[in-house]
C-alpha positions in Angstrom: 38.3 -41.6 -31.6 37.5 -42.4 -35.1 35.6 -41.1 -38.2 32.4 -42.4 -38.2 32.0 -45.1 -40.7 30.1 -43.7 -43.6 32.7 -40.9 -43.9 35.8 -43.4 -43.8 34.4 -44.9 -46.3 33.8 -42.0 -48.4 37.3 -40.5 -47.8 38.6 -44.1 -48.8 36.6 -43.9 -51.9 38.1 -40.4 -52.3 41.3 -40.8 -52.1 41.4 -44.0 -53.9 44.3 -44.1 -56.4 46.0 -40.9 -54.9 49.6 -41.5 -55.7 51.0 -41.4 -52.4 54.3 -39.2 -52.9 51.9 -36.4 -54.2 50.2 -37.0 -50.9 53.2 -36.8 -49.2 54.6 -33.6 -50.9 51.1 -31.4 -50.3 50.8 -32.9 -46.7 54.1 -31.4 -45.8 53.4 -28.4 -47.3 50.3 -28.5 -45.8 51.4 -29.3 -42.0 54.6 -26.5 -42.4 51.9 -23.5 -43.3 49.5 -24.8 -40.2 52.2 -25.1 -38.2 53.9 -21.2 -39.2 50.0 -20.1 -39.3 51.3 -18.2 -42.6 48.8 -15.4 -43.5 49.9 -14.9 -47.3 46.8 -14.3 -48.7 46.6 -17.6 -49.9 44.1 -20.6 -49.4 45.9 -23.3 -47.4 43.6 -25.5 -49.5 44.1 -24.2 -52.9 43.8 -26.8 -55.5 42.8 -30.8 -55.4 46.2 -32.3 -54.1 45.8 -30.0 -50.9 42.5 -31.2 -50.2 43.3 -35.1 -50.8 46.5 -34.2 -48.5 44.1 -32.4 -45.7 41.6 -35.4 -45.7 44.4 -38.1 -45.5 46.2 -36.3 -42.5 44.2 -33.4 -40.8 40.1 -34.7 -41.2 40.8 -37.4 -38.8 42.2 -35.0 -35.8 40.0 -31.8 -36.7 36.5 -34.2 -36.8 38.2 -35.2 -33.0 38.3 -32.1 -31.8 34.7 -30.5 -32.9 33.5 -33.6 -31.9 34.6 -33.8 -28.7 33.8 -30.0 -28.6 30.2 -30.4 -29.2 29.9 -33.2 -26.9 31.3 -30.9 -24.4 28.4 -28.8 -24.5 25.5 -31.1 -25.2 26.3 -32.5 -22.5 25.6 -29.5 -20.3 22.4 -28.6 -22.5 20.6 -32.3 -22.0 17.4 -30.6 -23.9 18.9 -28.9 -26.6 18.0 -30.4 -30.4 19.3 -28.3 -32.8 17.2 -28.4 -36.3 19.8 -26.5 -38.4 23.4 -25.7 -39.1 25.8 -22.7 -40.0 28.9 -23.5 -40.7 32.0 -20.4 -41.3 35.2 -22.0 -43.1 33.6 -25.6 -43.7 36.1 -27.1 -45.2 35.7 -31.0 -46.1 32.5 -30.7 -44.0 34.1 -31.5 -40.8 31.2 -29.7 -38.4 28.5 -31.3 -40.5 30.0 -34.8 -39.8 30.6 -34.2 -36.4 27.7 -32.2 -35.4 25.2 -34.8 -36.9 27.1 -37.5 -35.2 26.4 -35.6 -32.0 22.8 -34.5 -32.8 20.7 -36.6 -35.6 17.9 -34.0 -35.3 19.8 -31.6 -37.6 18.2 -31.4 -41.2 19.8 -28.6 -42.2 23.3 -27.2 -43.2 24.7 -24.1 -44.8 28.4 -24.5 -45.8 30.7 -21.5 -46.2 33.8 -21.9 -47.9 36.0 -20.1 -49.9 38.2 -22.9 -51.5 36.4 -24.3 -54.6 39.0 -28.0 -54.2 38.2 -28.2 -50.5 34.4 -27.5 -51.6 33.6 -29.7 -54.0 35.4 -32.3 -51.7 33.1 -31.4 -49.3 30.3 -31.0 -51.5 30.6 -34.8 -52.5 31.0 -36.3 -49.0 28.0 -34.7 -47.1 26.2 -36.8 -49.6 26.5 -39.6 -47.0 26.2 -37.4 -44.1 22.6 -38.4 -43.2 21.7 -34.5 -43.2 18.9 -34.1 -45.4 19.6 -30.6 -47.2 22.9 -28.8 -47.5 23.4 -26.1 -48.9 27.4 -25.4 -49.7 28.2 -21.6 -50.7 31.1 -19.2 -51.6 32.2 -17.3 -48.8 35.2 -15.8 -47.4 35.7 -15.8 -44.0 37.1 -12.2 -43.7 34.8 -10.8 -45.4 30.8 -9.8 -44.9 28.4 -12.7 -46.4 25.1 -13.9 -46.4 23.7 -16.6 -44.3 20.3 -17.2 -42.0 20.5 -17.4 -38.4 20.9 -21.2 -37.6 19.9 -23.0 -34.2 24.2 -24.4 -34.7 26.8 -22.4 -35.6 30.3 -23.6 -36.0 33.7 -22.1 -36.4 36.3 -24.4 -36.4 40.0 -24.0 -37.6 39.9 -20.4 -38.9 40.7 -17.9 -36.7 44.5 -19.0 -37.1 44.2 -17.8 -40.8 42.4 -14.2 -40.0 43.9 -11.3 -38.5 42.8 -10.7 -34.9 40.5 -7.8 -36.2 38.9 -10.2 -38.6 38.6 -12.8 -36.3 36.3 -10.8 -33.8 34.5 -9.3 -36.4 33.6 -12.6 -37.5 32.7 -13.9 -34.1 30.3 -10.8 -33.9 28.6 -11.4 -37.3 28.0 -15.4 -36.3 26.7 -14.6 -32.8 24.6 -12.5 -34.4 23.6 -15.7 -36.7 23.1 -17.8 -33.8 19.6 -18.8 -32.6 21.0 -21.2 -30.0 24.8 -22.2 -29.7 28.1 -20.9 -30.8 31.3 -23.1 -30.7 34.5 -22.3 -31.8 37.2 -24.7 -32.0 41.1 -23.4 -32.4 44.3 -25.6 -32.3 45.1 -26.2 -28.7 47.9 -23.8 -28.9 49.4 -21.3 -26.6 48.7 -19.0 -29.7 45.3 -20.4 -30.3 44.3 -19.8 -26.4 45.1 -16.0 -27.0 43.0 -16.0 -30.1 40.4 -18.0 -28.1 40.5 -15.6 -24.9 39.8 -12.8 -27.1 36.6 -14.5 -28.7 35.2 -15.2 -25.1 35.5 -11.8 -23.8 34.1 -10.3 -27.0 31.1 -13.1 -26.3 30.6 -12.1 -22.6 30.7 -8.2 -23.8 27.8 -9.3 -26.7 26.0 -10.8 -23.9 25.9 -14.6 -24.7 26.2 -17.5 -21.8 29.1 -19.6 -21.7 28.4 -22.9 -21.7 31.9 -24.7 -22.2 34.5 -25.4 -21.2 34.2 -22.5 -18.6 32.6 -23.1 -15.3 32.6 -19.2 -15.0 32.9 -16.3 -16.6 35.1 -14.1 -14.8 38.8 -13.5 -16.0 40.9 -16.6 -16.9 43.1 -17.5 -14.0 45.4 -19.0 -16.1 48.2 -17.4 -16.4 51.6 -17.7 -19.0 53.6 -19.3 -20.0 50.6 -22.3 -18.9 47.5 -22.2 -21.1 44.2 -24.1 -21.3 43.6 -26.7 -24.3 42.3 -30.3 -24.1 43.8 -33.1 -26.2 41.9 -36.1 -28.1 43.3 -39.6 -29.3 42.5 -40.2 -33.0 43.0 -43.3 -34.7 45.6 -43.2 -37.8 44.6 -45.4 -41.3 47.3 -47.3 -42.9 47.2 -44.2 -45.4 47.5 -42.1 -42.6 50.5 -43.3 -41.2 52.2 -43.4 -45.0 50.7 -40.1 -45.6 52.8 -38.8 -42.5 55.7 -41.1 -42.5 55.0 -42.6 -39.7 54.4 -45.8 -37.2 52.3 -45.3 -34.4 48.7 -46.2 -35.2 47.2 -43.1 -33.4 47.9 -39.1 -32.6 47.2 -37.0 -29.8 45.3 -34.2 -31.1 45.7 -30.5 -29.1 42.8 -28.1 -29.3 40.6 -24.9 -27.2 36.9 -24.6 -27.9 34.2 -22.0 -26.5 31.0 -22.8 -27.2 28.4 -20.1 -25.7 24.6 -19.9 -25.8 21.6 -17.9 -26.0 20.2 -19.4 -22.8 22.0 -20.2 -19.8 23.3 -23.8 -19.4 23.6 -26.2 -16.8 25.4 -25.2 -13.9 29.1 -27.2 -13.0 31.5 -26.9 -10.0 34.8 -27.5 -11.9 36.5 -28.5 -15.4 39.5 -31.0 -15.3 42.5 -28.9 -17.2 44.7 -31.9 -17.4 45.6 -35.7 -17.2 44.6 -37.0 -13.9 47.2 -38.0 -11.6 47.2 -40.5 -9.0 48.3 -43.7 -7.0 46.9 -45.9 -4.4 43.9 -44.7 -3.3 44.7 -40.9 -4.2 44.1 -38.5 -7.0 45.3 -35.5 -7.9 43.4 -33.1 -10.7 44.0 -29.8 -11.8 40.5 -27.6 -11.9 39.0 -24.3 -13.3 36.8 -24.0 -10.6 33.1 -22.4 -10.8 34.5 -19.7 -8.4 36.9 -18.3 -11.2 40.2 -19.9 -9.7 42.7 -22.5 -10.4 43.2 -25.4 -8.0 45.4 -28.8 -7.6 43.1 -30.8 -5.9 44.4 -33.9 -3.7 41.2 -36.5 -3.2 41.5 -39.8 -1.4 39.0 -42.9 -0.8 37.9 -40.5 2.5 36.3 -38.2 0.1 33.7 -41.0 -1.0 31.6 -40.3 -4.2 33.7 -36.8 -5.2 36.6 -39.5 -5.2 34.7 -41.9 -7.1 34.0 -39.4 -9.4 37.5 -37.9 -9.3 38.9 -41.4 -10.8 36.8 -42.0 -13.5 37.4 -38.1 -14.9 39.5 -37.6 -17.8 41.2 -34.7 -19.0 38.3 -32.1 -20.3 35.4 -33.9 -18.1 33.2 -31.5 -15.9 32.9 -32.6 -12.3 
C-alpha cells in the first residue's frame, strides 16, 4: 500500500531540506519510545524534528493500517456514507487521509491533538486532503474535551500512551460521540490485543454492534501466548529507507482494529486470522468463526466455490 498521491507529495514538500542525520537521530528516538510504550508524561511528538521524523518513518505504515481498517468495515456496511469526522489523537491527520480515501462523502473533520509540532504539521497537510472543512483543536486525549457527535469517529495509535483507566474512559466518551461507527486501530501487538480486548468488551457492555473484524461477539477464543492482529505491506520512499537505515523497499506493518456501530452490520461466516496456507489443490486457513470458535480449516478443489473463495482470501479477508 501507498500514500495516496496528494499526501506524498505534501509530505515531500514537507520534509524537503530536512537534514537527514537529524532525521535519523529523532526517528530512533522516536521508534525506541513506541517500541518501550514509555508513559513519561511526555508527548512522543514534542517539537518539529519529531514530527518530520514521524512523517518520514511511521505516516506511511499508520495511514496502512487505518486504512485497511476502515476498509474492513465499509466493506461490511455497503450503505454507509459517512458526512463527518471525529478524530481523538490526530496526529499528522492520518484518519482524515485515510478515511476520505475510503469515503469521499466526508465534508467534515474535527481534529484533536495535543502536540502543537505534530498539529501544525497536520494542520498544513489536510489542506490537500479534499475534505472541505476541518477544524484542528487542542485536546488531550486523557482528559475530558469538547467535540460534536460525528457520523466517523477514529482512534488510532493512542491507547498505547494512556493508562488502561484512561483508555476506556476514552472509548466511553467517543462512543458516546458516535452517530454511526467507531474504529480503533492499536499496533498489532500481543500488548495492543489486551488493550484492544478491553475496548471491545467495554463496547459490547455500552451496547454498540461489532462490525469488524469479529464475526461474533462472544468471548475471544484466542487464547495466549497467540493473539489476533492483521499485517499490511507499505511501500518505503528513498527517504524512508535512509531515514531507517535500511534496504528493502517495503515493511510489513502489524496492527488490531475494532470498529463497532450503532446499527448492526452485515452478517459473515468467518475472518481469515492468518497467511493462507496451501499446495496443489489444497488450502489451509485459520478462522474466527461466526460461532465464537477457532478453526484450521483444510479445503480442497472438492469443496467448489468455498475453495475458490478459500484461494483468493488473504490474511484479514471475511469469507
Amino acid at each position: 500500500m501507498e500514500l495516496p498521491a496528494a499526501l506524498r507529495a505534501a509530505v515531500d514538500r514537507a520534509l524537503e531540506g530536512v537534514p537527514l542525520g537529524e532525521l535519523q537521530r529523532a526517528a530512533d528516538t522516536l521508534s525506541s519510545r513506541y517500541r518501550a510504550e514509555l508513559r513519561d508524561g511526555k508527548l512522543h511528538l514534542s517539537d518539529e524534528m519529531f514530527a518530520n521524523a514521524y512523517l518520514a518513518t511511521r505516516l506511511p505504515a499508520t495511514f496502512a493500517a487505518v486504512r485497511a481498517s476502515l476498509e474492513s468495515a465499509a466493506e461490511l456496511m455497503p450503505d454507509f456514507a459517512p458526512k463527518s469526522l471525529l478524530d481523538v489523537g490526530a496526529g499528522p491527520g492520518t484518519a482524515l487521509w485515510a478515511a476520505s480515501d475510503c469515503w469521499p462523502s466526508i465534508d467534515s473533520a474535527t481534529m484533536l491533538e495535543a502536540s502543537q509540532a505534530i498539529r501544525k504539521v497536520g494542520l498544513a497537510l489536510s489542506a490537500h486532503s479534499g475534505v472541505a472543512h476541518v477544524d484542528w483543536r487542542v485536546a488531550d486525549a486523557a482528559k475530558s474535551f469538547e467535540a460534536d457527535k460525528a457520523d466517523l469517529v477514529t482512534l488510532a495509535y493512542v491507547l498505547d500512551e494512556l493508562s488502561p483507566a484512561e483508555g476506556l474512559a476514552l472509548v466511553e466518551r467517543l462512543w458516546a460521540a458516535t452517530d454511526g461507527l467507531l474504529v480503533v486501530v492499536e499496533p498489532g501487538t500481543p500488548a495492543g490485543w489486551q488493550r484492544m480486548m478491553a475496548v471491545r468488551q467495554r463496547l459490547i457492555d455500552l451496547g454498540a454492534h461489532l462490525t469488524a473484524p469479529c464475526p461474533h461477539a462472544d468471548a475471544c477464543p484466542i487464547v495466549e501466548p497467540d493473539w489476533c492482529h492483521f499485517s499490511r505491506r507499505v511501500a518505503r520512499s528513498r527517504l524512508h529507507r535512509l531515514t531507517k537505515r535500511g534496504e528493502v523497499p517495503w515493511e510489513d506493518e502489524k496492527y488490531i482494529f475494532l470498529a463497532a456501530s450503532r446499527m448492526p452490520a452485515e452478517p459473515f461466516r468467518a475472518r481469515v486470522l492468518a497467511p493462507a496456507r496451501g499446495g496443489s489443490g489444497k488450502v489451509q486457513l485459520k478462522l474466527c468463526l461466526e460461532n465464537g470458535s477457532i478453526e484450521e480449516k483444510l479445503l480442497t478443489k472438492r469443496d467448489g466455490e468455498l475453495f475458490r473463495s478459500a484461494r483468493r482470501a488473504d490474511w484479514g479477508d471475511f469469507l
